[in-house]
C-alpha positions in Angstrom: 40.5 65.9 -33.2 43.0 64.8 -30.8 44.6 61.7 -30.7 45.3 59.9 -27.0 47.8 56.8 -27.0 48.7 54.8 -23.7 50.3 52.3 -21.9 50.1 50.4 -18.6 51.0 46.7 -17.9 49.1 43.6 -17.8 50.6 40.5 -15.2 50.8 37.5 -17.0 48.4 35.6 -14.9 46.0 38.4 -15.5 46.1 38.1 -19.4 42.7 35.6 -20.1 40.7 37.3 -17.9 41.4 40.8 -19.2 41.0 39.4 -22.5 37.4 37.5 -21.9 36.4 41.0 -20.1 37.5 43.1 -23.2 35.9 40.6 -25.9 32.4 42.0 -24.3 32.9 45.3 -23.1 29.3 46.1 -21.3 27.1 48.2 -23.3 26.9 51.2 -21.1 30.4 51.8 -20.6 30.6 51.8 -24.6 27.3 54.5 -24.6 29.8 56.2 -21.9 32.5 56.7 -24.1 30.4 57.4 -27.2 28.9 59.8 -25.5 32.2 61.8 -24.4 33.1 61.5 -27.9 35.3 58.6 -28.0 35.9 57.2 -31.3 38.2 54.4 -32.6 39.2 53.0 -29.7 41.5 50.2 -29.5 43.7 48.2 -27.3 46.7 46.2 -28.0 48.8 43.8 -26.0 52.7 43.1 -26.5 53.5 40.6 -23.8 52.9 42.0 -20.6 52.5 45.7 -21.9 48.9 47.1 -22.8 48.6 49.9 -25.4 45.8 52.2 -26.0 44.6 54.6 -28.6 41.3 56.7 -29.1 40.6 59.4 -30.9 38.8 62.4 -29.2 36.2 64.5 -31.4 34.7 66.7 -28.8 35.3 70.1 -27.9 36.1 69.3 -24.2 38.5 67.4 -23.1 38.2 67.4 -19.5 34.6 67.6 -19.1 34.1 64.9 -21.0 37.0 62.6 -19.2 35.1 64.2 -15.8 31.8 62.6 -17.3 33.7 59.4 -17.9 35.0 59.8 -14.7 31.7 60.0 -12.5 29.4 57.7 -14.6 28.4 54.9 -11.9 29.5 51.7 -14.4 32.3 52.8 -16.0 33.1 53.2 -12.5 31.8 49.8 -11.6 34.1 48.4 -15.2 37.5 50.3 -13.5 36.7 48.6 -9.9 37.2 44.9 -11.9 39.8 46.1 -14.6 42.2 48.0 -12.0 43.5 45.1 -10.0 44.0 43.3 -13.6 46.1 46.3 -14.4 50.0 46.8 -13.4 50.3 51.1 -14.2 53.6 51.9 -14.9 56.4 53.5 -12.5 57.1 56.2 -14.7 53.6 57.6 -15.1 52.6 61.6 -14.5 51.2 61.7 -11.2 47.3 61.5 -11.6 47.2 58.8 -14.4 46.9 55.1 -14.0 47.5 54.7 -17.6 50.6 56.0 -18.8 49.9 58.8 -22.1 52.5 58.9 -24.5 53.7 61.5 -26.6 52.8 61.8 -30.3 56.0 61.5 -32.6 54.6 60.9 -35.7 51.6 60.9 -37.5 50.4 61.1 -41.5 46.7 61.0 -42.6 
């Protein structure tokens, strides 16, 4: 399994409208993500930072990020969420969402 955790920011004036989006998540970009194997997904806010963890049970990776990726509403679900979204400046070029690096964990 791996483990995925990440950041980006959220504008203040942006905060009740992310959060009445994310109380109803539409169903198909929850079958997208089950489907990639996406499990135990969660997202956080501290202020105006967003943090994000899933847990990743496939076997791979990037064809199932790629599937993610193409499918026509998550696509449709990014196109509203983006201009919510402020990514951060010190990102790795190609994300919006900034991964972090695992320190620590215990089971």
């Amino acid at each position: 399994m791996k483990r995925v955790a990440s950041v980006i920011g959220l504008p203040a004036e942006h905060r009740e409208e992310y959060e009445r989006y994310h109380a109803a998540v539409w169903p198909g970009v929850l079958a997208r993500l089950t489907a990639s194997h996406i499990q135990n997904y969660s997202i956080y806010r501290h202020g105006d930072l967003l943090f994000a963890y899933f847990e990743y049970t496939g076997d791979d990776y990037d064809a199932d990020m790629a599937a993610i990726a193409a499918d026509p509403e998550t696509q449709r679900w990014w196109a509203v969420q983006e201009p919510l979204q402020q990514p951060l400046a010190d990102r790795a070029d190609g994300e919006w969402w900034k991964e972090l690096p695992e320190i620590f964990h215990h089971d």
